[in-house]
DRENNU-974205 format. One record per residue (C-alpha): z, x, y; residue in one letter. Coordinates in pm, whole numbers, plus 50000, padded with zeros to 5 digits. Example, Ala and Ser with C-alpha at 12.3 -4.5 7.8 and 13.67 -1.06 7.14 Angstrom:
<gudos>
507805123049550A/507145136749894S/
</gudos>
This chain:
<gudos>
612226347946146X/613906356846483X/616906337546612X/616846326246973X/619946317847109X/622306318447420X/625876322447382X/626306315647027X/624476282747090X/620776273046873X/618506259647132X/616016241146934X/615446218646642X/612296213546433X/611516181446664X/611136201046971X/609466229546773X/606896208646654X/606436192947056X/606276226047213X/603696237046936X/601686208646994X/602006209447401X/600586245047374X/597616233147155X/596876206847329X/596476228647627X/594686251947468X/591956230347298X/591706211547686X/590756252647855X/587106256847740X/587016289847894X/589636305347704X/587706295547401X/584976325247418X/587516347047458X/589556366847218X/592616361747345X/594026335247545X/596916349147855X/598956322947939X/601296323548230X/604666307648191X/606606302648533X/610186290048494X/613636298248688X/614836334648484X/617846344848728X/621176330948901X/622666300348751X/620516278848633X/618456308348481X/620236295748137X/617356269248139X/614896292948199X/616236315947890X/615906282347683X/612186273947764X/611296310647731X/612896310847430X/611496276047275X/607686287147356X/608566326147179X/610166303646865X/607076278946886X/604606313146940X/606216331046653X/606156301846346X/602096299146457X/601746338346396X/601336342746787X/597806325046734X/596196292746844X/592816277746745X/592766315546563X/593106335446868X/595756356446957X/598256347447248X/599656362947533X/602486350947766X/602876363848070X/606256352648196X/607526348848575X/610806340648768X/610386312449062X/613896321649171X/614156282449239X/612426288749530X/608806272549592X/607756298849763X/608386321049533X/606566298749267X/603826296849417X/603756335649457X/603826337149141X/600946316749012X/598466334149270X/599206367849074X/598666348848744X/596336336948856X/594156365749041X/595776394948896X/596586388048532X/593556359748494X/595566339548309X/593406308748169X/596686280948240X/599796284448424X/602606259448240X/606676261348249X/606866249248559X/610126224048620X/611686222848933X/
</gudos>
């Protein structure tokens, strides 16, 4: 199993494992659509640059752990994470989600914290 990590430090126990698993399946059983397909794209938006990137890093990190224990599968179809930098910027958020949204058609948009 891969290691996620930043600067020497583990960023997640089996407690928030098992929270972030069960956040993204709750999701995913609550997006109908996605259901029908064979695949489910989800878009993850969180801050990926400057300072507080670090937290960023750490979600990314937590839902590519949480992805990789369930095979990369939920409700037996495969996932895809499409990931995206708001820059801590709202503007740039927002930005964003629109392409998620219209140009990736990703079925849920989550990662969102600022």
């Amino acid at each position: 199993m891969k290691s996620y990590s930043h600067g020497g430090i583990g960023i997640m126990g089996n407690k928030t494992l098992s929270t972030v698993a069960i956040g993204i399946a709750a999701v995913l059983l609550a997006s109908g659509p996605a259901l029908a397909q064979q695949k489910v794209k989800i878009g993850f938006i969180t801050t990926l640059s400057g300072p507080q990137g670090v937290v960023g890093e750490y979600m990314r990190n937590s839902v590519e752990l949480a992805l990789d224990h369930l095979g990369r599968k939920m409700a037996g179809l495969d996932v895809e994470v499409i990931y995206g930098d708001d820059q801590v910027k709202p503007d740039v958020g927002k930005q964003v989600a629109d392409e998620m949204l219209k140009k990736h058609q990703v079925d849920f948009v989550a990662g969102i914290i600022w």
